[in-house]
SERO-4910 file (N, C-alpha, C, O; in steps of 0.05 Angstrom, whole numbers):
BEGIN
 pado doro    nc1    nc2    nc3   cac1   cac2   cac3    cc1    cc2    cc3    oc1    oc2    oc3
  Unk    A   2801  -1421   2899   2782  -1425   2920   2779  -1400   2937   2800  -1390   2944
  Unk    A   2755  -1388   2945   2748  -1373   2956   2757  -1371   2991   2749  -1387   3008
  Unk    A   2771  -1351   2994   2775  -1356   3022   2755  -1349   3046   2744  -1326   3048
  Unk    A   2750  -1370   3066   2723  -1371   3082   2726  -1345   3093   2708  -1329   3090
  Unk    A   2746  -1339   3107   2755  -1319   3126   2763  -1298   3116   2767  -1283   3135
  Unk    A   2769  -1283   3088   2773  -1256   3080   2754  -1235   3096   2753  -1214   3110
  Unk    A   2737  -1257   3081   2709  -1223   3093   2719  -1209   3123   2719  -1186   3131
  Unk    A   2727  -1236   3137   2724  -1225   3172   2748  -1214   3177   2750  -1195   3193
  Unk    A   2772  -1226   3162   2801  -1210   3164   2797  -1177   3165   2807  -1162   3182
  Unk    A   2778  -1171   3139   2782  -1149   3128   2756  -1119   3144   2750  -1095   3141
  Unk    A   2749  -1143   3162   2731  -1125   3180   2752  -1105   3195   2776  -1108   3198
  Unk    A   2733  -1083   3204   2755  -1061   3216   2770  -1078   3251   2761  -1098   3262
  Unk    A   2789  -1065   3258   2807  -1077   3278   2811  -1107   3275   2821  -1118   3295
  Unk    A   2807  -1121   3257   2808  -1152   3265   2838  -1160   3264   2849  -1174   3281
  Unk    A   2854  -1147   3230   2879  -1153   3228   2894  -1142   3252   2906  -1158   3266
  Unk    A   2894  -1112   3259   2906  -1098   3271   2908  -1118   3293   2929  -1131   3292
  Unk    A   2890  -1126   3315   2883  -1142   3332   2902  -1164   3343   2913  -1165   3365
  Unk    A   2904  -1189   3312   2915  -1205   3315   2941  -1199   3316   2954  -1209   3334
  Unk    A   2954  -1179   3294   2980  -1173   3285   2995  -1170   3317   3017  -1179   3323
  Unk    A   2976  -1152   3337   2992  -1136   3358   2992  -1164   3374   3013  -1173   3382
  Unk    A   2960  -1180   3380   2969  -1205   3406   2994  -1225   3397   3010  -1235   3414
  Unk    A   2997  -1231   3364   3009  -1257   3352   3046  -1240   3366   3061  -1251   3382
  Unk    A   3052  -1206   3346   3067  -1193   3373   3081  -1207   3385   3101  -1219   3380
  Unk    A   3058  -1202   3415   3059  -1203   3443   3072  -1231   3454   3086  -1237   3474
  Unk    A   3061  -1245   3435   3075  -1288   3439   3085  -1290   3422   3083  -1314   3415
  Unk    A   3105  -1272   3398   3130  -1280   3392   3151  -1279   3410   3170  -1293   3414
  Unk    A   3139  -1244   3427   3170  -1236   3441   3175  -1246   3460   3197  -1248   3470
  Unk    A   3144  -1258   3473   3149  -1274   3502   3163  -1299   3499   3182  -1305   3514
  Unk    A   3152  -1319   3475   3171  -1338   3469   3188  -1344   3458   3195  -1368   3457
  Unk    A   3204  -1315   3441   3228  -1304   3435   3259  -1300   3463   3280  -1312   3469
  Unk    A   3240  -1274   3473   3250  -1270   3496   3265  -1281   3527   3287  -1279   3538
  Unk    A   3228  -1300   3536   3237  -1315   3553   3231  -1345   3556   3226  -1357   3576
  Unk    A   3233  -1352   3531   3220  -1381   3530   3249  -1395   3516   3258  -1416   3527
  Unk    A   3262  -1386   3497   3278  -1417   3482   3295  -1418   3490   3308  -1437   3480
  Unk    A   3310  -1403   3512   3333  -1404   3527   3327  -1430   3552   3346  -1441   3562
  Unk    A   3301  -1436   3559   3298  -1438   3580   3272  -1451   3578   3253  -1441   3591
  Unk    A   3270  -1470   3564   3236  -1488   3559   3248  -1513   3556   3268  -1520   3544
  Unk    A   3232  -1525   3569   3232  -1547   3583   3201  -1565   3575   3179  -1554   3569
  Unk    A   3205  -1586   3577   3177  -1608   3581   3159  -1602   3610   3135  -1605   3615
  Unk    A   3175  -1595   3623   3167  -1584   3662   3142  -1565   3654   3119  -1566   3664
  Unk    A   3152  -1547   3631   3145  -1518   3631   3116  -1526   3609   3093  -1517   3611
  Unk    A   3124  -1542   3594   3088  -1547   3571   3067  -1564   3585   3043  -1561   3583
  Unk    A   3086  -1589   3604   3056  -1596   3615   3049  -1575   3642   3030  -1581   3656
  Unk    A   3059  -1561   3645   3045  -1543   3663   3036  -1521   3655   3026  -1505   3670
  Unk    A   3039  -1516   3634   3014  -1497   3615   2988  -1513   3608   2965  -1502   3607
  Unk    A   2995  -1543   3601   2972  -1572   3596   2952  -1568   3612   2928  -1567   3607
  Unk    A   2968  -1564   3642   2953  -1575   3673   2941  -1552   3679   2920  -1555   3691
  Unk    A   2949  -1523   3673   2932  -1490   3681   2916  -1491   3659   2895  -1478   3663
  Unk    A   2920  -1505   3629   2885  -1498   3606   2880  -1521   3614   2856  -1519   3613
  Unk    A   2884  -1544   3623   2856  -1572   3633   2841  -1549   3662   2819  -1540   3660
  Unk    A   2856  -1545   3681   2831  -1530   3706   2815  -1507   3698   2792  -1503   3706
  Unk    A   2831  -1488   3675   2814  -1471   3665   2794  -1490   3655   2781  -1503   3671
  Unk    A   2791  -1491   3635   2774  -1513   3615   2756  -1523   3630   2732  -1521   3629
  Unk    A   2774  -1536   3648   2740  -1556   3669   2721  -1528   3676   2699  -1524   3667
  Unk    A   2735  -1511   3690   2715  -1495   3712   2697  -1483   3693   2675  -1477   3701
  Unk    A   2705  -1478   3670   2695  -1470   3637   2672  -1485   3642   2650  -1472   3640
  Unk    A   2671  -1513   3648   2654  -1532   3638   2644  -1535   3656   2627  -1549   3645
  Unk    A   2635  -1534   3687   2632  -1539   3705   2645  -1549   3730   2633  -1557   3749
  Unk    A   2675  -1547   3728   2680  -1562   3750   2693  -1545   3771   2707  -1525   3766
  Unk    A   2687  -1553   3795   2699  -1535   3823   2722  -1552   3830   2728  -1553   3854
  Unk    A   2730  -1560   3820   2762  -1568   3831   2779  -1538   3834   2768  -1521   3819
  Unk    A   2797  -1529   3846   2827  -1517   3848   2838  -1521   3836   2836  -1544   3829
  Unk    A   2859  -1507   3824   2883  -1518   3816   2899  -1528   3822   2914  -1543   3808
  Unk    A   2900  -1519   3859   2921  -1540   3882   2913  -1565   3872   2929  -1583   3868
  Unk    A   2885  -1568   3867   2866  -1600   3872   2879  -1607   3854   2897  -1624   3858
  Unk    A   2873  -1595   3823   2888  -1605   3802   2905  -1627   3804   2905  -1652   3802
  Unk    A   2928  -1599   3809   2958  -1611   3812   2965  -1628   3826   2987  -1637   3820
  Unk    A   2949  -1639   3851   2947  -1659   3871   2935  -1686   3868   2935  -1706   3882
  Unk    A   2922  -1677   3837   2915  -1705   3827   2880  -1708   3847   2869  -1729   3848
  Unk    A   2872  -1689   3858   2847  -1695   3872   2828  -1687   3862   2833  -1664   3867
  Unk    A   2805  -1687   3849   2794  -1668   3822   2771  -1683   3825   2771  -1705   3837
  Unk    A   2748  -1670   3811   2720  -1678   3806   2723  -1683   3779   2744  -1678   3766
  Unk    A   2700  -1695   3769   2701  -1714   3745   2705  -1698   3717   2711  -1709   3695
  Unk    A   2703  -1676   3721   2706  -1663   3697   2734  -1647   3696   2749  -1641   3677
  Unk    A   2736  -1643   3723   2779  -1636   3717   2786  -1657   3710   2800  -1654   3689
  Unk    A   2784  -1683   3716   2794  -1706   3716   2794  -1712   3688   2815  -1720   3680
  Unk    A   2768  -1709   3665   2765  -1717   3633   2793  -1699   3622   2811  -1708   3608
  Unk    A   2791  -1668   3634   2810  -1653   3622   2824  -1656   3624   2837  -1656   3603
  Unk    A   2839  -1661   3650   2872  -1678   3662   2886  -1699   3637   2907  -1700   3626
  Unk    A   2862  -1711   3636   2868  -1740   3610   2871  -1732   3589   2887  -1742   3574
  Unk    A   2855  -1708   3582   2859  -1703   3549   2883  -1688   3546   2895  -1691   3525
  Unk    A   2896  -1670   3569   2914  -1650   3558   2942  -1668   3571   2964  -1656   3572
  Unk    A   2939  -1696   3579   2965  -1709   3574   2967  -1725   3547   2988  -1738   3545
  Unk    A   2951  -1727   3530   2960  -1731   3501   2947  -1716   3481   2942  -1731   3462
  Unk    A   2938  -1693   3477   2918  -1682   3467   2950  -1665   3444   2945  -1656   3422
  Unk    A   2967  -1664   3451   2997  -1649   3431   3008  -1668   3420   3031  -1665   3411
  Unk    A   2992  -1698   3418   3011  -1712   3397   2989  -1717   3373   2996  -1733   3355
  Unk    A   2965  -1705   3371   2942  -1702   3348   2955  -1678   3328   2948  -1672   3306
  Unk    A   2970  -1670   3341   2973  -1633   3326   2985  -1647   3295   2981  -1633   3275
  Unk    A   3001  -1674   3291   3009  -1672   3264   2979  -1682   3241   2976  -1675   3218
  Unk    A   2957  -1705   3264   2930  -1704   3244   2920  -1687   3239   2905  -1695   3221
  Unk    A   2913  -1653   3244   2906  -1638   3246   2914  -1627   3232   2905  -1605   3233
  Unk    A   2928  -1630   3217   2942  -1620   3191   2926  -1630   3167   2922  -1616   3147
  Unk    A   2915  -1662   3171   2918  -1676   3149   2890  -1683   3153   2876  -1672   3136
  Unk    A   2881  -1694   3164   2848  -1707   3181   2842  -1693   3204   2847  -1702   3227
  Unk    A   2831  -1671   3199   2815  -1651   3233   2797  -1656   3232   2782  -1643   3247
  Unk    A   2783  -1681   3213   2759  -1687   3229   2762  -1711   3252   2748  -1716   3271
  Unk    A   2785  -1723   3243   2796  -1745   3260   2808  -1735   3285   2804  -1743   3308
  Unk    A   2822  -1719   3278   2831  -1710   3301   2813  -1696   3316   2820  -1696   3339
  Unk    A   2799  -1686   3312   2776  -1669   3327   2752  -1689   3347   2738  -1682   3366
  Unk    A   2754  -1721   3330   2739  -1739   3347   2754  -1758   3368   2747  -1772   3388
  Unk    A   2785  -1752   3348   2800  -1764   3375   2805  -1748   3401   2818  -1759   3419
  Unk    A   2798  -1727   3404   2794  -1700   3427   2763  -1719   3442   2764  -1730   3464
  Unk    A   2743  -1720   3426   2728  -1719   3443   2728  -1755   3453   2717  -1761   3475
  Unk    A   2738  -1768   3441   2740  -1795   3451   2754  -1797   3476   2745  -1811   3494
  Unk    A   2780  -1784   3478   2787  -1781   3507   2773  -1776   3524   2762  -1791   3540
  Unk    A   2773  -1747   3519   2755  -1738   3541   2744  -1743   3562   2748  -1742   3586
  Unk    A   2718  -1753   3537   2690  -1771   3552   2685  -1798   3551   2666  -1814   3548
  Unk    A   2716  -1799   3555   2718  -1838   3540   2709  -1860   3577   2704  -1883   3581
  Unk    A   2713  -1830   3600   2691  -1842   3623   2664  -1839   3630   2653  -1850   3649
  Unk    A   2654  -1825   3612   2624  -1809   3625   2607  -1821   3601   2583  -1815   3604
  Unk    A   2611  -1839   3575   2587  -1836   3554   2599  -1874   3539   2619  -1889   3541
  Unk    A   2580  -1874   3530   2583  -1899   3519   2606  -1909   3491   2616  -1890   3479
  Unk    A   2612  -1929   3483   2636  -1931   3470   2623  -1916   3445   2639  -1900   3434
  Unk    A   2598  -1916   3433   2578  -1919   3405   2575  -1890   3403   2569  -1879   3382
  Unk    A   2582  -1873   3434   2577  -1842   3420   2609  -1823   3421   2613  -1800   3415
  Unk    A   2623  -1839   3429   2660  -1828   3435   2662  -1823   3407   2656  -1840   3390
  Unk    A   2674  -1787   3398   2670  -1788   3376   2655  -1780   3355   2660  -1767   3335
  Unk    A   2633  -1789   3365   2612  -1783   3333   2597  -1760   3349   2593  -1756   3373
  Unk    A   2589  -1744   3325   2560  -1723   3320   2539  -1740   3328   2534  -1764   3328
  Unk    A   2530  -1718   3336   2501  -1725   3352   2476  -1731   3331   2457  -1747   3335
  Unk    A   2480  -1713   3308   2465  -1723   3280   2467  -1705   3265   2479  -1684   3272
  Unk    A   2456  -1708   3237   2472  -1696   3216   2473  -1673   3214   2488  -1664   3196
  Unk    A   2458  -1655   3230   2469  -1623   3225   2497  -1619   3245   2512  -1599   3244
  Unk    A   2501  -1638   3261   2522  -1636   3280   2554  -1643   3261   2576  -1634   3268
  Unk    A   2550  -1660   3237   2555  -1671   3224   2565  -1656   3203   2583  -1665   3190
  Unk    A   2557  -1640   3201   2551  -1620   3174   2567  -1595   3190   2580  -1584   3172
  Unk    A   2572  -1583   3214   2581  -1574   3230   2606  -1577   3226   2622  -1560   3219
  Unk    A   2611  -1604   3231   2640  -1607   3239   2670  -1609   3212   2695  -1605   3212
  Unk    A   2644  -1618   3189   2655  -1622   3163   2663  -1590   3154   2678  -1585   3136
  Unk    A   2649  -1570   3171   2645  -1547   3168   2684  -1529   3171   2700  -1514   3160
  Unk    A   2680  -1545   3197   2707  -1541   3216   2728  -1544   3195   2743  -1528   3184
  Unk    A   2725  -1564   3194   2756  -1590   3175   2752  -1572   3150   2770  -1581   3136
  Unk    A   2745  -1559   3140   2746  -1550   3115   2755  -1525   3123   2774  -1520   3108
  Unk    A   2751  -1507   3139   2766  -1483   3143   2783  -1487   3149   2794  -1465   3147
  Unk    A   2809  -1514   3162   2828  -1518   3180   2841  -1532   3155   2864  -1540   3158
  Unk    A   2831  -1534   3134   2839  -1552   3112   2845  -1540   3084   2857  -1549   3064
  Unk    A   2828  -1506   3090   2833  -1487   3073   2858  -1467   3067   2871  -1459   3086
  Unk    A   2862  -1461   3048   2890  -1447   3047   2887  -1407   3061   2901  -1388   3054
  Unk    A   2868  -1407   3078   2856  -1385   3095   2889  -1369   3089   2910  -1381   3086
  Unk    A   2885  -1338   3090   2901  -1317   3098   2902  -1306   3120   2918  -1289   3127
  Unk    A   2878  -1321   3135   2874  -1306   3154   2894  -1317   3180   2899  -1341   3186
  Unk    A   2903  -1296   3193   2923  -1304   3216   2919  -1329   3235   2900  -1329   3250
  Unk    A   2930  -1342   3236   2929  -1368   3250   2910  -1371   3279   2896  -1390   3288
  Unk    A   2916  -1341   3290   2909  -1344   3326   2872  -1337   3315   2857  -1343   3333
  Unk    A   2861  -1327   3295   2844  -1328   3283   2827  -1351   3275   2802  -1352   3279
  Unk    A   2842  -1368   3262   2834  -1386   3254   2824  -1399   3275   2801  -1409   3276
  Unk    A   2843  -1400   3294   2839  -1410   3322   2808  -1411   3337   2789  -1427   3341
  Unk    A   2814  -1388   3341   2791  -1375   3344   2769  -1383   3334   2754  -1393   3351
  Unk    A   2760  -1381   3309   2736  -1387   3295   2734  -1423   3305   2713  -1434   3314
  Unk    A   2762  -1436   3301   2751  -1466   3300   2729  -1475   3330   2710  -1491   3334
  Unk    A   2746  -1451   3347   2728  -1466   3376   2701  -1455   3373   2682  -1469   3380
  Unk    A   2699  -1426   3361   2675  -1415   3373   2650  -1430   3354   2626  -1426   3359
  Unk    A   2660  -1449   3329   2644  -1466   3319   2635  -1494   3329   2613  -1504   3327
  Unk    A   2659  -1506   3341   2650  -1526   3363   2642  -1522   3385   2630  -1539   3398
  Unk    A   2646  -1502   3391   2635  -1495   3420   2608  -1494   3413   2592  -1510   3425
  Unk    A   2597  -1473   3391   2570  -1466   3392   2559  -1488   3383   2537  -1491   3394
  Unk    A   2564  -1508   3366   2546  -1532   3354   2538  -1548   3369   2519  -1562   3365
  Unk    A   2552  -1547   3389   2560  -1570   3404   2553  -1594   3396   2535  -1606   3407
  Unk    A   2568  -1604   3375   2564  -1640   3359   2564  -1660   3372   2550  -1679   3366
  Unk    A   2585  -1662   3399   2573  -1687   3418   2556  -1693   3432   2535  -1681   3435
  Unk    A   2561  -1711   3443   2540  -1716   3475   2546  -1701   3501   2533  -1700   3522
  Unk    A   2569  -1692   3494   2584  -1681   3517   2616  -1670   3516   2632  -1674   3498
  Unk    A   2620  -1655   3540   2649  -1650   3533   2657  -1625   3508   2680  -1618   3501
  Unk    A   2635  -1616   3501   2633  -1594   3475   2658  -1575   3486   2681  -1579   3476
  Unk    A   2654  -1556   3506   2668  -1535   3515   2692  -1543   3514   2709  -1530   3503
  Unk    A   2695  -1564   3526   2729  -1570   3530   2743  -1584   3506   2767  -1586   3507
  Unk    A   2730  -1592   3486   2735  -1603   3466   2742  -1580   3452   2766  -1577   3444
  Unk    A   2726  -1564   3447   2724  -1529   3431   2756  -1517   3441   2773  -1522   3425
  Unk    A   2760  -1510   3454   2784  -1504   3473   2812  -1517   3465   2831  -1508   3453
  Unk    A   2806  -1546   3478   2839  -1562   3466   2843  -1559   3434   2864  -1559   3422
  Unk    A   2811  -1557   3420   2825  -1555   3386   2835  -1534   3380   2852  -1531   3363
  Unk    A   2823  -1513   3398   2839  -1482   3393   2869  -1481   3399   2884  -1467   3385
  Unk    A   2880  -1500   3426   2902  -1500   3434   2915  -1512   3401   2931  -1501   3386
  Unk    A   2904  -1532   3399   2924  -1546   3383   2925  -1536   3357   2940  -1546   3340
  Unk    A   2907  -1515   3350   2916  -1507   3317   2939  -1487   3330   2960  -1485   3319
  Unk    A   2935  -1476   3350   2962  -1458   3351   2997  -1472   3348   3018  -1463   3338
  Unk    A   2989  -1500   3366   3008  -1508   3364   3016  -1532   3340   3036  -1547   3340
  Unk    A   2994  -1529   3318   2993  -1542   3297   3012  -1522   3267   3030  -1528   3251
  Unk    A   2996  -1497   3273   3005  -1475   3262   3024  -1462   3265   3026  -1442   3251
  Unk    A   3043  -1469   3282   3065  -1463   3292   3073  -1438   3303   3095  -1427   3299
  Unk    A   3044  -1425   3323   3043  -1398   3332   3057  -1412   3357   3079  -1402   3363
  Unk    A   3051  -1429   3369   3062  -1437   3396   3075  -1464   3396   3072  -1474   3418
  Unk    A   3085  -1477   3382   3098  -1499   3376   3104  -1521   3403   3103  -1545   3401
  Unk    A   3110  -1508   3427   3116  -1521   3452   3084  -1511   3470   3085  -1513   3494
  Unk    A   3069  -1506   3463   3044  -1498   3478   3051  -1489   3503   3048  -1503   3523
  Unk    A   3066  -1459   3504   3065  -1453   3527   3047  -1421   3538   3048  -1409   3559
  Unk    A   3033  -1415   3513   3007  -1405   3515   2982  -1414   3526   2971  -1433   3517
  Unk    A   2970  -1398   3551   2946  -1421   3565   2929  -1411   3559   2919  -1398   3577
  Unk    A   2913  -1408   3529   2891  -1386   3516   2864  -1396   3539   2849  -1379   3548
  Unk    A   2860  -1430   3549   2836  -1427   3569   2843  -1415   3585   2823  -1400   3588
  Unk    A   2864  -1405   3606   2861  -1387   3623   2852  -1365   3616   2834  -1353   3629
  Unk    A   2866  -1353   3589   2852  -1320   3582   2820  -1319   3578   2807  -1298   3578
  Unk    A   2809  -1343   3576   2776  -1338   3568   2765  -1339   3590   2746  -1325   3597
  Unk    A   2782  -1363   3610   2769  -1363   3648   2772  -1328   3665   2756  -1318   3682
  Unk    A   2798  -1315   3655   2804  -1295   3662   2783  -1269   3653   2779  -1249   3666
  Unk    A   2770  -1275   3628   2742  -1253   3613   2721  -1278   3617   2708  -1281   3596
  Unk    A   2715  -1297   3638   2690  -1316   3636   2667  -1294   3614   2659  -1298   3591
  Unk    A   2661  -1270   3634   2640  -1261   3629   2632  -1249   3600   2610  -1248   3590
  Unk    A   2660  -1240   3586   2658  -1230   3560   2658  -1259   3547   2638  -1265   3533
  Unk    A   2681  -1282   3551   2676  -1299   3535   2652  -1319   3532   2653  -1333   3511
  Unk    A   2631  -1324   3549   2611  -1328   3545   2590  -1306   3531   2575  -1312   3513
  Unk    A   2592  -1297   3536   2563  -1274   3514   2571  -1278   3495   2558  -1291   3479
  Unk    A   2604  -1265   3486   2611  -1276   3457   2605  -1297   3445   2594  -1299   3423
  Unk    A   2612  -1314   3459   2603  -1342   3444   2575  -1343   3437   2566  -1352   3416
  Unk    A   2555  -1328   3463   2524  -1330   3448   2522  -1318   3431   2500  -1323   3420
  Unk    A   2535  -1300   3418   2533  -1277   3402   2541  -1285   3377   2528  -1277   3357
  Unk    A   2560  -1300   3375   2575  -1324   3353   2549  -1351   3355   2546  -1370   3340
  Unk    A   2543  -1347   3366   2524  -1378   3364   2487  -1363   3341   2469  -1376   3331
  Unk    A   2491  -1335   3341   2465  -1322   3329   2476  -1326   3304   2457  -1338   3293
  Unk    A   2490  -1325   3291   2500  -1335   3263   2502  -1305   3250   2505  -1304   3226
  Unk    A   2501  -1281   3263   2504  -1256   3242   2536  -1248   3246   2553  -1253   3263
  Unk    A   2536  -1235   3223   2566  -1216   3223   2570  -1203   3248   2593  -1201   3257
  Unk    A   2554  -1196   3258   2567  -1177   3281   2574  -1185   3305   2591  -1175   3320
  Unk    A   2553  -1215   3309   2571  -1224   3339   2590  -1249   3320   2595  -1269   3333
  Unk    A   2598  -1248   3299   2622  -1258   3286   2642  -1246   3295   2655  -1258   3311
  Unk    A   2649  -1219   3289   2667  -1195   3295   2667  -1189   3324   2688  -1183   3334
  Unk    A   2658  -1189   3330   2643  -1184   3361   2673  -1213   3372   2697  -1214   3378
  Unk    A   2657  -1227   3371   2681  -1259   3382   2710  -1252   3363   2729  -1248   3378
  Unk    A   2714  -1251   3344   2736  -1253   3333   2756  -1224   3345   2780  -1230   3346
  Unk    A   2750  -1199   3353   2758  -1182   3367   2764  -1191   3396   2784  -1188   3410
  Unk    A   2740  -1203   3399   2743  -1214   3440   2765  -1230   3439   2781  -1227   3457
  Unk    A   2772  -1253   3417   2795  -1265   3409   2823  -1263   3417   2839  -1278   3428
  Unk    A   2824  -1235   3407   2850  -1228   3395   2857  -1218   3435   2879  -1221   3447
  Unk    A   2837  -1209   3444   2844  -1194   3473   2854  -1223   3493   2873  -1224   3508
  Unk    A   2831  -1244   3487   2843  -1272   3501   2861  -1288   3497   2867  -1305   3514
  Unk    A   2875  -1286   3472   2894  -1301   3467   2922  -1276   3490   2936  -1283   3508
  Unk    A   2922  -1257   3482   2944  -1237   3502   2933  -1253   3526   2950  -1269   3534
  Unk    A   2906  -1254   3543   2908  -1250   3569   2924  -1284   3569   2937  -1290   3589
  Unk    A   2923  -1300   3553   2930  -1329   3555   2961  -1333   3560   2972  -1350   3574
  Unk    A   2970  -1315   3546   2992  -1297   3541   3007  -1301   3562   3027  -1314   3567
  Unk    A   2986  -1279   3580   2999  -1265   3600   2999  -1298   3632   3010  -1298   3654
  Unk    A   2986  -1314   3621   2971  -1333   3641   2998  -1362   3632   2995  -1386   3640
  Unk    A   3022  -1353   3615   3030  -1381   3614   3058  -1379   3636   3067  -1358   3644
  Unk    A   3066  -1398   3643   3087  -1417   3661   3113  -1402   3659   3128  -1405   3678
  Unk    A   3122  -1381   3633   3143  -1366   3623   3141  -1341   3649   3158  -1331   3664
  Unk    A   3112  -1336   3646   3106  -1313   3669   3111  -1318   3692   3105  -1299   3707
  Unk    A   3121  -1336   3704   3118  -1350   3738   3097  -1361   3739   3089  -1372   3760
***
């Protein structure tokens, strides 16, 4: 079987890229994580990518607000998803299309009706997502925080639901890492690194949403810089 992702591996800086960020979150969670990780320490990487994620998506809550439990309706969807959104990581192995609709059924399981929790919006949305599950299902070479990468910037850009796209795009990225066993305790907050480049990570994404090689490469480079700043943004750091 042909691998989806060679071509983009083999683009200039892409390996180099990943090799140095993937690095950067062995030694941090080499270093200062297994001596000293805790359940304290992953849902509070959960609770800094749900406020990133919302504000991603629109929401003006704080993170004080967050953490205070006081939040507008869209910190609030994210709050919910990223308190069970790390026990999908073993379907995600086996069914990512299931698991990919059980992301969005949380979510928006307050804002949309029971008949759209879940499903594509219609069949090219459909065709999209089957798109997803087959790269996540493929025996890819390509580096995991990569893979990552590509899965959101394909849900993000399709956007297959009714809602909830962005933040849905996001937690699946979290969870192939911690599916893939780059971050196993998710104490990498990759939404903070994309809130931290808003401005790069949005163009990218439009740039990934034109369907050419170059804002392919273009995102998969911006990638490799957000997963470090996510890096630099988890609970290990203070």
């Amino acid at each position: 079987m042909t691998d989806p992702l060679a071509w983009l591996t083999d683009l200039e800086g892409v390996r180099s890229a990943y090799a140095g960020t993937r690095d950067g979150i062995d030694v941090m969670l080499r270093d200062r994580g297994l001596r000293r990780t805790s359940p304290e320490l992953t849902a509070e990487s959960l609770l800094r990518g749900a406020h990133a994620s919302a504000v991603l998506e629109g929401s003006s809550s704080s993170l004080e607000e967050v953490r205070a439990g006081e939040t507008d309706e869209i910190a609030a969807d994210a709050v919910r998803l990223s308190t069970s959104m790390l026990g999908l990581a073993p379907l995600l192995k086996t069914a990512p299309l299931q698991a990919i609709a059980r992301l969005h059924t949380v979510v928006a399981s307050s804002a949309l009706s029971a008949d759209e929790l879940g499903r594509p919006r219609d069949a090219a949305s459909a065709d999209r997502l089957r798109g997803v599950a087959e790269l996540l299902l493929s025996d890819t070479d390509a580096p995991a925080l990569l893979v990552a990468a590509i899965a959101h910037a394909d849900v993000a850009t399709a956007a297959p639901f009714a809602s909830h796209n962005g933040i849905v795009a996001r937690a699946l990225e979290r969870l192939v890492l911690v599916s893939r066993g780059v971050d196993a305790k998710s104490l990498v907050v990759p939404e903070a690194g994309h809130l931290a480049q808003r401005a790069a990570y949005e163009s990218n994404l439009r740039a990934y949403s034109d369907g050419g090689p170059r804002g392919v490469h273009a995102w998969a480079l911006y990638g490799a810089e957000a997963f470090s700043a996510g890096a630099e943004a988890s609970p290990l750091r203070g």
